[in-house]
Every structure is written in structure tokens, then in C-alpha cells.
C-alpha positions as CSV (number, residue, x, y, z in Angstrom):
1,X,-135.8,-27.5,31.5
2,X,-137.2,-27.1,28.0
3,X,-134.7,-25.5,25.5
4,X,-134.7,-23.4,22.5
5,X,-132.3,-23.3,20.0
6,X,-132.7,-19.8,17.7
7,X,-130.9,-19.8,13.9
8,X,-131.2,-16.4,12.5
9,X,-130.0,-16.2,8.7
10,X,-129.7,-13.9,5.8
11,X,-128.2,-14.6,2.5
12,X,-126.2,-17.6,3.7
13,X,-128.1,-20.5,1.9
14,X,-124.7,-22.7,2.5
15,X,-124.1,-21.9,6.1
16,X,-128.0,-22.2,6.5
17,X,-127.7,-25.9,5.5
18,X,-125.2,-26.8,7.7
19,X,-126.5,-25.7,10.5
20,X,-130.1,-27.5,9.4
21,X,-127.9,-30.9,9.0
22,X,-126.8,-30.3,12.5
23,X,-129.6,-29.7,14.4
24,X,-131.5,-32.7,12.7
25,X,-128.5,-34.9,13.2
26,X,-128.7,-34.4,17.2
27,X,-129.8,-37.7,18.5
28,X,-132.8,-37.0,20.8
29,X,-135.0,-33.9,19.5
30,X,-136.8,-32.8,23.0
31,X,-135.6,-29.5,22.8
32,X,-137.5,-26.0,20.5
33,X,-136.0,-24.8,17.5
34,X,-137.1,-21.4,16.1
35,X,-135.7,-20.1,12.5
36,X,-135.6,-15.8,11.8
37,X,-135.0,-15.4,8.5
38,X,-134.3,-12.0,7.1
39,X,-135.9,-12.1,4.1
40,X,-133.2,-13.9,2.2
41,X,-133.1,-13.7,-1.8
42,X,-130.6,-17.0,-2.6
43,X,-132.6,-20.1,-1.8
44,X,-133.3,-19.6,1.8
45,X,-136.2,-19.7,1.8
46,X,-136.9,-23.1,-0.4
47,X,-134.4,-24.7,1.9
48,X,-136.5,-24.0,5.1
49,X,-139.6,-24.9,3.5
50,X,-137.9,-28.3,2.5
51,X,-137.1,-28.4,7.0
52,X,-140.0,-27.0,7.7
53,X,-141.4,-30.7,8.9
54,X,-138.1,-30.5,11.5
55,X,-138.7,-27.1,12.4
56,X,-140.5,-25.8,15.0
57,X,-141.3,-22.5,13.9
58,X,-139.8,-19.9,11.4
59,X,-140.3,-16.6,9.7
60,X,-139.2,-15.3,6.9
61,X,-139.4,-11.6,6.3
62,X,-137.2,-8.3,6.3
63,X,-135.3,-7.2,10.0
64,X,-133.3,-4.4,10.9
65,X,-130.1,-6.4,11.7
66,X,-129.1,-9.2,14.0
67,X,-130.1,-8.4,16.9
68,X,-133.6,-7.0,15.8
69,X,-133.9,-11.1,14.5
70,X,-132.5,-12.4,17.7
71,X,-135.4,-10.4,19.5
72,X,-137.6,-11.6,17.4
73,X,-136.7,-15.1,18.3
74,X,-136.6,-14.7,21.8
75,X,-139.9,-13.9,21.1
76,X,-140.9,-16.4,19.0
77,X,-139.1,-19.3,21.2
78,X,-140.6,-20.7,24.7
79,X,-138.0,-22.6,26.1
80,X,-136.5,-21.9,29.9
81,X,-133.0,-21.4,28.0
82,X,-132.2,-20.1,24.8
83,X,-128.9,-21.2,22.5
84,X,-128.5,-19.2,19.9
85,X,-126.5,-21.0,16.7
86,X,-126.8,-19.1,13.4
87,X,-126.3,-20.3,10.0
88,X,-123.1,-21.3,9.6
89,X,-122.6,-22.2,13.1
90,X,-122.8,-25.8,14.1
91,X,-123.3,-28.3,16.9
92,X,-119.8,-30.1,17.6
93,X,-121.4,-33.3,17.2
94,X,-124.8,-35.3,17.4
95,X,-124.6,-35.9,21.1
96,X,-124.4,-32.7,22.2
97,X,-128.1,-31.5,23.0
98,X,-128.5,-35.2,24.7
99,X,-125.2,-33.8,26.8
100,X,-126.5,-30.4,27.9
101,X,-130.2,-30.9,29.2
102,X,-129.2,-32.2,32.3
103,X,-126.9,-29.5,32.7
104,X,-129.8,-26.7,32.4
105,X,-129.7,-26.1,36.1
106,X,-131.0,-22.3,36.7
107,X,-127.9,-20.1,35.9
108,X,-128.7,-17.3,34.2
109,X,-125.6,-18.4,32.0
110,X,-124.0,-21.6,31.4
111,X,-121.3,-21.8,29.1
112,X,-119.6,-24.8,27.3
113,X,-116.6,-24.9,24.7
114,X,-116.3,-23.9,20.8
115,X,-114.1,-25.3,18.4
116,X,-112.9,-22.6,15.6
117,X,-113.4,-23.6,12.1
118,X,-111.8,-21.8,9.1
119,X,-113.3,-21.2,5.4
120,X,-113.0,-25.0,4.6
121,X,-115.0,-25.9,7.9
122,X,-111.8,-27.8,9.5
123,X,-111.9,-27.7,13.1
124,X,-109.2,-25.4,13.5
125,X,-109.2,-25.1,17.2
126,X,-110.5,-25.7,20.8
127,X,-111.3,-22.4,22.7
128,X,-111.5,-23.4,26.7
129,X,-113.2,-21.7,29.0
130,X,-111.8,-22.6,32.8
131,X,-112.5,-21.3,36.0
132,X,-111.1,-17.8,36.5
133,X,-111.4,-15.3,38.7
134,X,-112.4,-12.3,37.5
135,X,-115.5,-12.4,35.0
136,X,-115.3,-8.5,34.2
137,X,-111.6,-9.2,33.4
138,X,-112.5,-11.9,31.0
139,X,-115.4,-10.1,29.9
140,X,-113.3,-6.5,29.3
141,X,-110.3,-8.8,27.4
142,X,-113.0,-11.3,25.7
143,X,-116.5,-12.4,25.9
144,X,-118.6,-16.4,25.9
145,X,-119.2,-17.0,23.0
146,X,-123.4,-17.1,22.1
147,X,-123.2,-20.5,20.1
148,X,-122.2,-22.1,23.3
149,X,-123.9,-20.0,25.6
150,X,-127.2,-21.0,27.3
151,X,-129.1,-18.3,28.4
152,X,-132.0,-18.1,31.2
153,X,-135.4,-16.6,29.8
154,X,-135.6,-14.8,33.1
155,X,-132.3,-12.7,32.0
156,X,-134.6,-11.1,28.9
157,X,-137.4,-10.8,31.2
158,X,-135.8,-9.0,34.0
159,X,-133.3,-7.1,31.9
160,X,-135.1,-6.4,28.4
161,X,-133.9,-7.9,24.9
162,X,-130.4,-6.9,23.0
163,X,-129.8,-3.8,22.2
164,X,-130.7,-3.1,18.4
165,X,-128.6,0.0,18.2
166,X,-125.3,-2.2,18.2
167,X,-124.5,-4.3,15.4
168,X,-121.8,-6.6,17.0
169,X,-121.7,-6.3,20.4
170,X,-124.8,-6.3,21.8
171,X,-124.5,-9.6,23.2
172,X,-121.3,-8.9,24.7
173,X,-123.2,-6.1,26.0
174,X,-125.9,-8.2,27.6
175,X,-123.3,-10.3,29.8
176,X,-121.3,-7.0,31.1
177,X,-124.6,-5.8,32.4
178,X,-126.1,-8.9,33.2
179,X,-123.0,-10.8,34.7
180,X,-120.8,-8.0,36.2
181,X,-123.2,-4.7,36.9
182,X,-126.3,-7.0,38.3
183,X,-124.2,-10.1,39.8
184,X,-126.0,-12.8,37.9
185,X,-124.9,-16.2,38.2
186,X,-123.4,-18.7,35.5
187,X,-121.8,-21.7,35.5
188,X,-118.6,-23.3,33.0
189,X,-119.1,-26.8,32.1
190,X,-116.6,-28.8,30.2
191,X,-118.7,-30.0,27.7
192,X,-117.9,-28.2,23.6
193,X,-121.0,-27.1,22.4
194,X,-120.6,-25.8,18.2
195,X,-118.2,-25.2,15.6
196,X,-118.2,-21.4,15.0
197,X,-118.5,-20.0,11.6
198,X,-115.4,-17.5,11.6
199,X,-116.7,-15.5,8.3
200,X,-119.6,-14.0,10.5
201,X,-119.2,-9.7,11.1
202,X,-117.6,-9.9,14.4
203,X,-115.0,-11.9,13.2
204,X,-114.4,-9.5,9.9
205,X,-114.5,-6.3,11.5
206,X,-112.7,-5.8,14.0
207,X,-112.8,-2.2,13.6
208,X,-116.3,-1.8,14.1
209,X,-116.0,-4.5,17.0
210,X,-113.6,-2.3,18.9
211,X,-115.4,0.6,18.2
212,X,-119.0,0.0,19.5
213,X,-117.3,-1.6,22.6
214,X,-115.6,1.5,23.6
215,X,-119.2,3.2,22.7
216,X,-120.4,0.8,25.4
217,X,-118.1,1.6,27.9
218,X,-118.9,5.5,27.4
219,X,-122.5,4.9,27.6
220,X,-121.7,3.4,31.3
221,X,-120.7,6.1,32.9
222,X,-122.4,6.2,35.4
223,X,-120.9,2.4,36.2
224,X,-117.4,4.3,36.7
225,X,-116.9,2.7,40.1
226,X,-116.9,-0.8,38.4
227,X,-115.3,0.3,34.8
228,X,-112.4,2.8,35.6
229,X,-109.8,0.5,35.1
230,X,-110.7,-1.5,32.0
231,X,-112.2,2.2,29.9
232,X,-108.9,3.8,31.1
233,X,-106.7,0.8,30.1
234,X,-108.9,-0.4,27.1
235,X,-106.3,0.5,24.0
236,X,-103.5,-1.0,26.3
237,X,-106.0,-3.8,26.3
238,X,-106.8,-4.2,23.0
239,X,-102.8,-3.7,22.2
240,X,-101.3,-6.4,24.6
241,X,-104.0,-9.1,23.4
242,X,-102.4,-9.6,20.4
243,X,-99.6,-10.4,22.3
244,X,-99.6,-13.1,24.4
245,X,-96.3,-12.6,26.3
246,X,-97.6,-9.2,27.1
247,X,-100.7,-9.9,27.6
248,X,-99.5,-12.5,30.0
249,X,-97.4,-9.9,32.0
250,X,-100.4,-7.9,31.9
251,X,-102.8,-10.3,33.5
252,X,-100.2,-10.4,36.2
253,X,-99.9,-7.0,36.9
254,X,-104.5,-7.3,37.1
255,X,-104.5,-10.2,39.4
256,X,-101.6,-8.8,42.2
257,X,-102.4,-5.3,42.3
258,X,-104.9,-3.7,44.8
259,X,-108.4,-4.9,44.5
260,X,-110.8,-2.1,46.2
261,X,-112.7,-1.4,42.6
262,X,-112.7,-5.1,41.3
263,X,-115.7,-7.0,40.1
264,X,-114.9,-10.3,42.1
265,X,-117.3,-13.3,40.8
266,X,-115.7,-16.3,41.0
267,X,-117.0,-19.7,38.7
């Protein structure tokens, strides 16, 4: 299946090349890559005009925020899946793409591994994803993370593009609705896929991250049969993650209590 890897970018002419050195560095090239470019004002610009030769198509012009340039290349891409890995964000090395094309299989999600990096770039740490069995629970506690997720086409076209009224959760949004409201199917593989930029807005605010998620859950009311539990329990939620030993109990007390209103989707 054909792939398209989208880099959106504003005002991050380091991060920008990074990600460029990357995505030429991948040893076979038989996959899309679409640039969105908001306009930038510190080089940008030049620097994607110096790719442009490696690039398969780009814009450069003003957006309404990151998932108003993430539409805009869905639009702009063709591919059967889509991999979205902004500037900053990197591939984990230059096998990776030659790793994953045989893995493109007809999920509407399939999911891979990140490393964490910190300011300097060191690979800080591996986050795994394993088989579980519960995706809202994963979903309500955490989320895939979009640099190594490969999404269908068909999930856009059936379900309509990312919510542009959300500034940091909208793709989280996209797999509650997609992957525990509609039942659509993904797959884990044990592959890691990129090296995520930590200084992006999720990561910084996690006010404003908190926040529009428990807007999202409010907005889904009339999902209360599937989201009682987490949008009573999301502060105890958001408390215990930051601790893992009672986080740990908590996950316990999810997995052995009565299961009438549970999401169950196993990997």
C-alpha cells in the first residue's frame, strides 16, 4: 500500500531540518511525502526550497493551527496510510520505512514504538506499546502516539478530518471515536518508528492538554453508556498516573471489577 508521510512546521527551522535529514536518509524512497508549512518567518521556507527536489509536495502559507495544517495535508497527500512526523520529530533510523511497508495490511490503525528524546536530542527512552486489553482504558489513561501511528485514508473518509476547534487533542480525539465509539480495527507491531520531539505543545502544556480532554469527554454525552467510568473517574485518573504504584493498584481495581459497560477490543 502506498504511503504518505505529512511534516507540518512553523517557526522551527532547526527541528524542520532534522526531520528533512531523516526522511532523505530512509533507504528506499517508495513512499509520499507532503510538507504544510505555516507560513514560517526564520528560514523555513529557504530550507524547503533547498528539499524541494526530495519533496513531494509542499505549501507554504498561513493556517489556523495544527490541525487546520494536518487537514490540509491529508488533503494534499494520496497515500492508502498517512504518518504524520512534524518538524522536530524523527524516524528512529534509516531502515524504518523499508520495515513498515509490508506491514501496511488494512487496519484502520497500526501502531509501532517511539523513543523520547530530550532538548539535546538523546534518545532518552523507549515507550512500548504491548497487547492489552482494554483500548478505551489505554486510550482514557494515554493515547498512540501520531509519529508512529499509521493511519487508513478510509478513517478520514468515513469519519471526516480532525477537529480544528482543539488545539492538542484532536488526534487523541480521532482514535476515541474511531477506535472505541465505532469499533475500528488496529494492529501493534513491534517495530520503533521516530524519535519524538518532547518541546512540541502537548508536551508543555499540560494544562491545556487536560483541559480540552475533559471538554471532549463533555461533548460525548451522549456516549455515556461507554464513558461513565473514565469522565467520572478522570481527575482520579489524571492523579494516580503520576504515580505508578497507584496507578498500578488502580489498573487492578479496572481489570477485576464488573465489566457490563466496558469497551472490550482486544490487540
Amino acid at each position: 500500500m502506498k504511503l504518505s508521510v505529512i511534516t507540518i512546521n512553523y517557526n522551527n527551522l532547526q527541528g524542520l531540518a532534522d526531520t528533512i535529514k531523516s526522511v532523505e536518509s530512509q533507504s528506499v524512497r517508495d513512499f509520499e511525502w507532503v510538507v504544510v508549512d505555516g507560513a514560517s518567518t526564520d528560514g523555513s521556507r529557504a530550507l524547503l526550497e533547498e528539499h524541494r527536489d526530495n519533496i513531494t509536495s509542499w505549501v507554504s502559507e498561513p493556517d489556523s493551527g495544527i490541525y487546520n495544517a494536518m487537514n490540509k495535508g491529508i488533503r494534499m497527500s494520496s497515500g492508502e496510510y498517512l504518518l504524520f512526523l512534524n518538524s522536530g520529530d524523527m524516524f528512529a533510523d534509516d531502515q524504518v520505512v523499508a520495515k513498515v511497508l509490508s506491514e501496511l495490511t488494512g487496519e484502520d490503525f497500526i501502531f509501532g514504538n517511539i523513543y523520547h528524546s530530550d532538548k539535546l536530542g538523546v534518545k532518552a527512552f523507549k515507550e512500548k506499546y504491548t497487547k492489552g486489553r482494554d483500548m478505551a482504558f489505554m486510550l482514557t489513561t494515554s493515547s498512540l502516539p501520531h509519529q508512529s501511528t499509521f493511519i487508513h485514508r478510509s478513517v478520514f473518509d468515513r469519519y471526516g478530518f480532525y477537529r480544528e476547534d482543539l488545539r492538542i487533542v484532536s488526534d487523541w480525539e480521532k482514535l476515541m471515536d474511531v477506535l472505541v465509539f465505532r469499533h475500528g480495527s488496529f494492529r501493534y507491531i513491534p517495530i520503533v518508528i521516530s524519535i519524538y520531539d518532547t518541546g512540541g505543545i502537548s508536551s508543555s502544556n499540560k494544562k491545556l492538554y487536560n483541559n480540552e480532554r475533559r471538554k471532549v469527554f463533555n461533548d460525548w454525552h451522549f456516549s455515556k453508556h461507554y464513558l461513565e467510568f473514565y469522565r467520572e473517574n478522570y481527575e482520579k485518573i489524571c492523579f494516580l498516573n503520576n504515580n505508578k504504584f497507584l496507578f498500578g493498584l488502580f489498573r487492578l481495581f479496572y481489570y477485576f471489577r464488573p465489566k457490563t459497560r466496558d469497551v472490550q477490543h482486544d490487540l
